[in-house]
N, C-alpha and C positions, 0 to 999 in steps of 0.2 A: 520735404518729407512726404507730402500727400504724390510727388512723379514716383520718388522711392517705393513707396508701396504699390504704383499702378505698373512700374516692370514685376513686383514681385509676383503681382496678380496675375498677371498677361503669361510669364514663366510658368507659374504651375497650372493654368491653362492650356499651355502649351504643351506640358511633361505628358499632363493626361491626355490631352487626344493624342499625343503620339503612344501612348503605353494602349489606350481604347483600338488603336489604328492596329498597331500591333498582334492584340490579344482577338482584334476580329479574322487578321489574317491567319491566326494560329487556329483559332474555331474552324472558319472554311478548309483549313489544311486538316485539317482534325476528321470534319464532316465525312472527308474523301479517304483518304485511308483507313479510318478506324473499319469500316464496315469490310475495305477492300484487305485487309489483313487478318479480320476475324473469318470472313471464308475462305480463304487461301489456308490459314492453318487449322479451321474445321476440313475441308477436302484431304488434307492429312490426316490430321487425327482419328477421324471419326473411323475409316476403315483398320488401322493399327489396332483403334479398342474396341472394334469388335471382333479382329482377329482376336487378339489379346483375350480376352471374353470366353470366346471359344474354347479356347488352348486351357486355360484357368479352368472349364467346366470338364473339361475331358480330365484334369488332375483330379479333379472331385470325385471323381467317379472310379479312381482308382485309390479311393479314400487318402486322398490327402488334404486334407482339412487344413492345412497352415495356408491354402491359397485364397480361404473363405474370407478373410478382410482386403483382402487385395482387391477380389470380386466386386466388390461393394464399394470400396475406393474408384474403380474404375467407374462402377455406374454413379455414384454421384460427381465424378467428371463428368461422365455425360450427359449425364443433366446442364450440367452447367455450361455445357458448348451449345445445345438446345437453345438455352437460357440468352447467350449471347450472340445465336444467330437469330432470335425471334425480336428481341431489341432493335437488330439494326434493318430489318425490314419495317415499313412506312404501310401501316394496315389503313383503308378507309376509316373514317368516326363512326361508318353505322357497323363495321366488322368488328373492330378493334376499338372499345371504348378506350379511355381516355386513363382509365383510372387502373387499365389490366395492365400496363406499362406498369405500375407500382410493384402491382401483382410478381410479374415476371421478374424484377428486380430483385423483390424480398425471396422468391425463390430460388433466386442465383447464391442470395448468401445465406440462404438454410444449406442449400449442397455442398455449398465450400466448405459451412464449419463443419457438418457431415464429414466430408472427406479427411478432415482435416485431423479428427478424432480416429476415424479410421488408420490414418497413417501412425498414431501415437497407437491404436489397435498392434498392428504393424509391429513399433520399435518393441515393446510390451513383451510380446510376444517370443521375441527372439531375445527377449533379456532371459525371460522364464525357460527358455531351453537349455539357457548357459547357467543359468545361475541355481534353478531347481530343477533338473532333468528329470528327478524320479515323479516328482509331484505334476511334473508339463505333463508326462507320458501315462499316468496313472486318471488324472482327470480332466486331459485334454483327448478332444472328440468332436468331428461333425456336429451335433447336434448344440455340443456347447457354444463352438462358433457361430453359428445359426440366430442362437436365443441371443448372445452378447451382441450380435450385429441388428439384430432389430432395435435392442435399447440404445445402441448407437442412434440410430436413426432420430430417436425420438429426445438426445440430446440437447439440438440446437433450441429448443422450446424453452429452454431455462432460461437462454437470453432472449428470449424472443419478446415483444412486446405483444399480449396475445390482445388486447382491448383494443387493437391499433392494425388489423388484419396481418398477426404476426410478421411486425415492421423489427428490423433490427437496430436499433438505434449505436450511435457509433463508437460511444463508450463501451457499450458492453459487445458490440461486434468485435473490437479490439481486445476484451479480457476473454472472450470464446476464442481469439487465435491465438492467445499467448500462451492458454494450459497446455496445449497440444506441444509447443514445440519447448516447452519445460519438461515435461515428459520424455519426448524424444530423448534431450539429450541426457537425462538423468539416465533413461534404458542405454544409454551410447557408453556412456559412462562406467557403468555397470554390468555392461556384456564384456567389454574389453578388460575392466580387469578381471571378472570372472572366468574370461576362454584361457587365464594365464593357469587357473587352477583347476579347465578342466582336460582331465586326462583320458578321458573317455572317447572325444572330437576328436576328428582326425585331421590335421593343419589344413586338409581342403575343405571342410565340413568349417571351420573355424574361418577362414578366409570368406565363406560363402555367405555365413551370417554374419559377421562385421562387414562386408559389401553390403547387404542390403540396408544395415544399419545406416551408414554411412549414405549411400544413396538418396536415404528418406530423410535426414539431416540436411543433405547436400541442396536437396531440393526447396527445401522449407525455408531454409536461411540464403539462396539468393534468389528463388522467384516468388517466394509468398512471404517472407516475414517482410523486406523493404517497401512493398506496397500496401502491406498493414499498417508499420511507423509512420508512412507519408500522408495516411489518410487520418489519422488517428491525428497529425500533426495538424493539417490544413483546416479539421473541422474545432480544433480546439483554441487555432491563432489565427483566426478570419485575418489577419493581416497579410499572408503569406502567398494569399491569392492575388495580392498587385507587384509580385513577383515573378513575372513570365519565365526566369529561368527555373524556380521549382514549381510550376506549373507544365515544363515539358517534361520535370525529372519523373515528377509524381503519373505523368501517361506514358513515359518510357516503359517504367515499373508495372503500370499496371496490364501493357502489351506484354512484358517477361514473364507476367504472371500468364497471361493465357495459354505458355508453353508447359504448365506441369500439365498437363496430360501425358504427353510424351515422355515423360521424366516419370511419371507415375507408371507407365507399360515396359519399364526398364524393370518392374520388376519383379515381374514374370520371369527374366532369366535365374534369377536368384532360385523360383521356385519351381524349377524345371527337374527332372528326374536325374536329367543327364548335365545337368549342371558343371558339374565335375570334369567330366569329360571336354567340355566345349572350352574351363579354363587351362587343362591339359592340353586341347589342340591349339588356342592361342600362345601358349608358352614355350610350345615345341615349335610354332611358326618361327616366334619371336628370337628363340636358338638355333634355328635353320640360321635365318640370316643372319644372326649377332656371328655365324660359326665361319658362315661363306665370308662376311665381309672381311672377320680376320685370316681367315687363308689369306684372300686375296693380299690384304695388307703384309701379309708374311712374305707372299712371294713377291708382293713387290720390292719388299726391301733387303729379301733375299739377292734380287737380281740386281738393286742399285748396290749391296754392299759390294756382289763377285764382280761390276762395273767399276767399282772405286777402286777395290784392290788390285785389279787390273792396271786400273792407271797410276796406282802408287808403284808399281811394280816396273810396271816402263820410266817412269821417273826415275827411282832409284837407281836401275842398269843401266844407263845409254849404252854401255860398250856391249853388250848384248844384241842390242841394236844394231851398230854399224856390224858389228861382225856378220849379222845375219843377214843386213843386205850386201855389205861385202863376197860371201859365200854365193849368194841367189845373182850377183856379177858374175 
């Protein structure tokens, strides 16, 4: 009894320094890529959204106010690449106290639930055009999106832990990402069947706002809502973390996540003037070649059908045949 229990011992001695040995190599592999991945897609991103930026202020100015949330979505992505390029630089202790690491943290996910409200801004928005156009057109205005994107801003404060230098704690980080993408989809919901009864939209004008709808949906449910669940998972069942395989799902996720930016600056086409036009010249590309490919297909089975009948032709005569090389004797 007492050797039975000393393998049992020795075994799960064993298990864990191989799972420690493991979870160290995955750390050091971590160490090395996470920094070399977060600047590689900021050197991306960062110039796209400032293009993007640009483009968005120059619509403003030609008073199109529906790009005002967009605006703001963008800049608190940028914030938040900021946010995760200043993390993975290593500051001295007399530059970079100790305790501004937190700092920078907690302002990474003020931006994101920011943003995040901002994109439910976004879906909102393009519900109310389909669904109440006189009342969108009548008391929507510059100014009004202006005033609603500041109290955006000042949203994420409600979950915020303010006695705790507005720290997010992770329950309620997780109930601040969940309004958002219940929203979305209720406005997704609710655009789509609304564009059936508005007659007013023209199918390109209908197509343009269910794309953006869809986009900001698309975006939300596969790069930010699965590294919400996984985080929301892992701090609520400490067991999960002597699990190295959801320990690499939960840093997959949270890399996918670093790509809404790019996903976010897609939707500047939605809110481009010529909008319309650019799905027009995509679709006249896309029947150029859908039109070349079946010619070709025509002629070529044009020229295998007069090929076959050809040969069904000589098959059926032979005497045709020898007569005619008969004669050419």
């Amino acid at each position: 009894m007492e050797q039975n229990t000393s393998i049992n011992g020795s075994t799960g001695v064993n298990n864990d320094s191989e799972w420690r040995r493991e979870l160290n190599e995955f750390d050091r592999k971590l160490d090395i890529a996470a920094p070399l991945f977060i600047w590689i897609i900021s050197a991306i991103e960062i110039p796209v959204m400032i293009l993007t930026l640009v483009a968005l202020c120059a619509l403003i100015k030609s008073q199109r106010s529906a790009s005002v949330f967009v605006i703001h979505l963008i800049l608190s992505d940028l914030i938040q690449i900021i946010c995760m390029i200043m993390r993975t630089i290593e500051w001295p202790p007399e530059v970079y106290p100790a305790f501004e690491l937190y700092n920078i943290r907690n302002a990474y996910h003020y931006s994101l639930i920011a943003g995040l409200y901002f994109m439910a801004c976004v879906a909102f928005e393009r519900y109310l055009l389909v669904s109440h156009p006189i009342w969108y057109k009548s008391h929507h205005s510059l100014k009004v999106s202006c005033v609603v994107s500041v109290i955006i801003w000042f949203v994420p404060l409600i979950f915020a832990d303010i006695s705790d230098s507005l720290s997010f704690k992770h329950v309620k980080r997780s109930i601040a990402c969940f309004i958002p993408y219940l929203i979305i989809i209720l406005c997704f919901v609710g655009t789509r069947r609304g564009l059936s009864h508005a007659i007013s939209l023209t199918s390109l004008k209908r197509q343009l706002i269910l794309g953006s709808l869809f986009l900001v949906l698309l975006t939300y449910t596969f790069l930010i809502l699965p590294n919400v669940i996984l985080s929301l998972i892992f701090h609520n069942f400490p067991n999960m973390w002597k699990s190295l395989l959801f320990i690499r799902v939960h840093y997959f996720f949270r890399f996918l996540m670093y790509l809404n930016p790019l996903a976010d600056c897609l939707l500047y086409l939605f809110m481009r003037p010529d909008a319309g036009d650019l799905m027009k010249s995509v679709r006249c590309c896309c029947r150029t070649d859908t039109h070349q490919n079946s010619t070709h297909s025509r002629d070529e089975h044009s020229r295998d059908s007069r090929a076959t009948f050809a040969c069904c032709v000589s098959v059926q005569n032979p005497a045709s045949r020898s007569q005619t090389a008969c004669s050419s004797v």
